[in-house]
C-alpha positions, 0 to 999 in steps of 0.5 A: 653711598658716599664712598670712603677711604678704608684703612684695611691695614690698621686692622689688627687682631689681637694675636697681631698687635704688636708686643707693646700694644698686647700689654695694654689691650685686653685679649679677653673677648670670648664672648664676641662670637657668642654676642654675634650669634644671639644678636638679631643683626647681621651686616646684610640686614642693617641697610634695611633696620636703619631704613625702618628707623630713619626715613631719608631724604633727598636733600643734602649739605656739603659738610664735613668734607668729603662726606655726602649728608643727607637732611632727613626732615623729621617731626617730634614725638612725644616722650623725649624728656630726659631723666635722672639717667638719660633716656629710658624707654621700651626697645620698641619705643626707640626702633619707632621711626626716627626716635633714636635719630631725633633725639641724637640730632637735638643733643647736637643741636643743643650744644655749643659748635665748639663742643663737637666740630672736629671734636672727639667723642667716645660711644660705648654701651653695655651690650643690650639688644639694640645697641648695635643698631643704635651705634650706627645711627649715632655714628652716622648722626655724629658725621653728619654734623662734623665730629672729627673722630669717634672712639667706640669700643669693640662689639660696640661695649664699653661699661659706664665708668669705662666711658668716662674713664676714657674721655678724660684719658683721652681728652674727648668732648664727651661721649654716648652711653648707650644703656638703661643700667640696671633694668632688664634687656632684651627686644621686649625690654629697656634701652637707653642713651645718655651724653657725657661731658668733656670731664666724662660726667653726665650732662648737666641739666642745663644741657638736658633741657636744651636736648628735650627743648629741641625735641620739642621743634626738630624738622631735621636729622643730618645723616652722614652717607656711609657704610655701617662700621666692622665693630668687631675688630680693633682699627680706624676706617675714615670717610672723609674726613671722620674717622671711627677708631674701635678700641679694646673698651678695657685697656684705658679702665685697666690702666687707672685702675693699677693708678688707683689701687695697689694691685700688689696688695689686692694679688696676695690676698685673693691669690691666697690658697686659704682664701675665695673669691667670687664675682658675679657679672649678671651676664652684663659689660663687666664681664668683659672686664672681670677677666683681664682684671680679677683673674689676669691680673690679681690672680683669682681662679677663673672659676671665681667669675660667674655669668662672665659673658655678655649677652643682649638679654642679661641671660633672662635675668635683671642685672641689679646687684641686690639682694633680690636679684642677685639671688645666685651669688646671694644664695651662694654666699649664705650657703655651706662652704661659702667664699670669703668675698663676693659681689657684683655689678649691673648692667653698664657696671656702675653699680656694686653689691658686695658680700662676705660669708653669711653677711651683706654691706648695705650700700650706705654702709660700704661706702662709710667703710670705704671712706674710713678706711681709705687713706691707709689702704688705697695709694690714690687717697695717700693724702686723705680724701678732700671731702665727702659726700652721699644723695640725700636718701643714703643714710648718714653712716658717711657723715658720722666718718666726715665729721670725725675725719674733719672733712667737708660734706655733701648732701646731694639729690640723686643723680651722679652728676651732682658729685661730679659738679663737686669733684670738679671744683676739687671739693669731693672725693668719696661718694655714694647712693644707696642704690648700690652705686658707690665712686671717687673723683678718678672719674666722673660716673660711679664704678662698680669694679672700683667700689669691688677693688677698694673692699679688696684693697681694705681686707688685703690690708687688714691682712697683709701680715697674716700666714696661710692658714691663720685667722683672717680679718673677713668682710663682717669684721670690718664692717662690725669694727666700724659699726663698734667705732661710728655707731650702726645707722639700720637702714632698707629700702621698699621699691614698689616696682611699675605703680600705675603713674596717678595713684603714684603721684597722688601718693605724693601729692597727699605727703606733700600737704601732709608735710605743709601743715606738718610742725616739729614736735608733733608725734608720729607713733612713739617718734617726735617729729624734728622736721618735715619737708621736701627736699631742695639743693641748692649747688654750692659749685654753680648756685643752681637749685633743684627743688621737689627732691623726696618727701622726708620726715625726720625724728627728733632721734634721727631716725628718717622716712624718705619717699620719693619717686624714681626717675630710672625706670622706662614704664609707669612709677617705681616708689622709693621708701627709705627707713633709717634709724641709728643705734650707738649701742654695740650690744644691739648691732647684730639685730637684723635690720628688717626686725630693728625697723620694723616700727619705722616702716610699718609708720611710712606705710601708715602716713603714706597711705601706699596701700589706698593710693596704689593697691600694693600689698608688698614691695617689689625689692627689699634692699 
């Protein structure tokens, strides 16, 4: 082993920091010990885990200066193509022998030497098993070839809209994102790695492609010879000369955030005696955030935080803020004596639920109702927001707020890194998916806490002159008003959950003939077809296309049925169907959703054949 230079002095706990550093940085880690005691590591046995994943070598290279690296000689393995998220597998797929390592090397060598040489990237992850092993090998892959610094966060956390706040506060070449966002955890489960880039967005697929190209020829992984890193404890250690910087994964989100929002506002409502509060971590990363901001900083009762720690296995349970699994807060929320605000976050905190007393927001919905009501209740729009934008299966609620605020829009495929093209070419303010991930241009991922602040901040509005123990404008008020002014778009969407891959695509392969041979003014049922296609984006920022996007049929009435197969899950196929109908007529808006779509999804699943093609009777999640 190459040996170091170690800083011990810079070392400091948080009851050590100096006053002007305490402000700043989150005391609020309760759950260090905790994810210590449940982790499968210790300092003892990482020599011998990172052994059983990369097999060395004796060849070395003489750089970075003064640290040995070890060439490993590797072979590729199959299944390194990277998705609509990053790389997602079984855990038991990235521990096979240099899996992880191959694919950290490919990325390096798939990007410029100027993006990373005596660079600075960020490395955080949502807490799930494997990520403490896997910070190691990314660290020491990182030295090997000439990273000048890595921030990482403390215990190796830090939620996705925290990285990209991050590298864009600190002006980073990029970061890791180790996470596989909503999908379960556990040695059993998922895991997952993705690069960011120098705007803290995802890696364009140019880049991509490169890293999957790579994996396709590596004979090599440059390994850096030095000790594991002490994530536990804030502090810089050097080799060299690399240095690796454990940072509170808090402080720098917090900071924007107070930028963003007007915390002062968002105090008097949820600090009101006459109003509740609750927020559901899924025992995900953003427990580690729901603290110092929700109760330290705005005042909510501690109480108000459930499953605020984070665990290596979500706590057993499926870090997805829906109506399934979410069912807890749900349960809660449409039970006696329920709080007047709740939601949730997934796993690496981009996504959002959000619910008031007895009534759920559609995703689609939220992120129309943000739009509308943002400039008057959030500071950072102050000046309106420059544009609007939502993936193609996200129903079109928000375009019916861009066309009467007269601002530019979007329609995207799925995948974030769509609207952050968009963002950094300052066409694009406001954004959502209708897979529960809503977001703005102060980062480049989307933001679960932030989606949560900006409800709190349009009901704290609404409220702001109101006394203790008068009527209070709640969440289904709001939402009902903007339904009364834009009109109601129902919408659902049917997940069918590990589909056995051929009758998946065969599902598809048949919609894609269908729609061939398909001509407007055909009639499905009692709706008339206006078109049908498969969807193809064409970047208005770079002029790049991406084609075979979804199946989409659309009504001469503007009612839609979109199929599609997702690219987040880590086994088999996960079918989307998207329904959609608009209704403009406001005594017919409190029909639930499920009874006013029932003609429209019975029609998808009659065209699409589901049943034949994949033997599902009922879908996995209804959302």
């Amino acid at each position: 082993m190459a040996t170091g230079v170690r800083l011990e002095s810079v070392f400091l706990s948080p009851s050590k920091l100096p006053s002007s550093v305490k402000k700043t940085a989150s005391p609020y880690f309760p759950f260090a010990s905790s994810f210590c005691k449940n982790s499968h590591l210790s300092s003892s046995t990482f020599p011998r885990r990172l052994s059983s994943v990369i097999k060395a070598s004796s060849a070395t290279v003489t750089e970075p200066e003064g640290i040995k690296v070890t060439a490993i000689p590797t072979k590729p393995v199959e299944g390194q193509k990277t998705g609509t998220s990053g790389l997602r597998k079984k855990v038991k797929v990235f521990k096979e022998e240099n899996y992880l390592a191959n694919w950290i090397q490919a990325l390096f060598n798939s990007l410029p030497s100027e993006d990373f040489k005596n660079g600075l990237l960020v490395l955080g992850g949502d807490g799930r098993y494997f990520n403490r092993e896997a910070a190691q090998i990314i660290i020491k892959i990182a030295a090997g070839n000439g990273v000048g610094k890595i921030l990482v966060g403390r215990e190796g956390l830090m939620s996705t809209p925290a990285v990209s706040a991050v590298i864009r506060k600190q002006k980073a070449n990029g970061g890791f994102i180790m996470s596989a966002s909503h999908n379960p955890g556990g040695p059993e489960y998922d895991w997952g790695i993705k690069f960011n880039y120098s705007s803290g967005q995802p890696a364009p697929e140019s880049i991509t492609d490169k890293i999957y190209g790579n994996t396709l020829s590596i004979s090599e992984i440059k390994m850096a010879d030095i000790p594991d890193v002490d994530l536990s404890r804030l502090g810089v250690t050097e080799y060299g000369n690399f240095r690796v910087e454990v940072i509170d994964p808090v402080a720098d989100y917090l900071e924007l955030m107070e930028s963003v929002f007007d915390f002062k506002l968002i105090k008097t409502l949820i600090s009101r005696p006459d109003y509740r509060f609750a927020f559901d971590a899924m025992h995900a990363v953003t427990g580690a955030y729901a603290k110092p901001i929700f109760v330290d900083r705005l005042g909510a009762a501690p109480d108000s935080i459930a499953n605020g720690v984070p665990l290596e296995d979500f706590g057993h349970g499926h870090p997805d803020p829906n109506l399934t699994y979410a069912k807890d807060l749900v349960n809660v929320m449409f039970g006696e004596n329920a709080p007047d605000f709740g939601a949730a976050s997934d796993g690496d905190g981009d996504r959002n639920m959000i619910l008031g007393r007895d009534f759920f927001i559609t995703p689609s919905d939220s992120v129309a109702i943000i739009a509308a009501n943002a400039q008057a209740a959030i500071p950072y729009f102050q000046n309106g927001p420059k544009g609007l934008a939502r993936s193609m299966p996200t129903s079109g609620a928000l375009d019916r707020v861009a066309e009467k605020l007269n601002l530019p829009f979007f329609e995207v495929p799925t995948g974030w890194k769509f609207f952050a093209n968009l963002m950094d070419a300052g066409k694009l303010s406001i954004c959502g998916e209708e897979s529960f991930g809503t977001g703005s241009d102060h980062i480049r991922e989307k933001d679960g806490i932030w989606a949560v602040l900006a409800w709190l901040s349009i009901i704290a509005y609404r409220n702001k002159d109101k006394k203790v123990g008068e009527k209070l404008i709640s969440v289904a008020d709001v939402a009902k008003e903007h339904w009364a002014t834009y009109g109601r778009n129902f919408f659902s969407r049917y997940d069918y959950e590990e589909c056995e891959s051929e009758g998946a695509n065969q599902m598809i392969g048949h919609l894609r003939e269908l729609i061939s041979k398909s001509e407007a003014g055909e009639k499905y049922g009692s709706y008339v077809l206006q078109f049908a296609d498969d969807f193809t984006y064409t970047d208005p920022v770079d002029g790049s296309v991406v084609s075979k996007q979804g199946v989409r049929f659309v009504f001469t009435d503007g009612s839609r049925i979109i199929f599609r197969l997702s690219g987040t899950g880590s086994a088999g196929a996960t079918i989307r169907i998207y329904v959609e109908q608009f209704e403009p007529d406001a005594s017919k808006h409190d029909v639930d959703a499920q009874i006013a779509l029932k003609p429209l999804i019975d029609l998808a699943l009659s065209v699409s054949k589901l049943k034949d093609f994949t033997g599902r009777e009922k879908p996995t999640v209804i959302t």
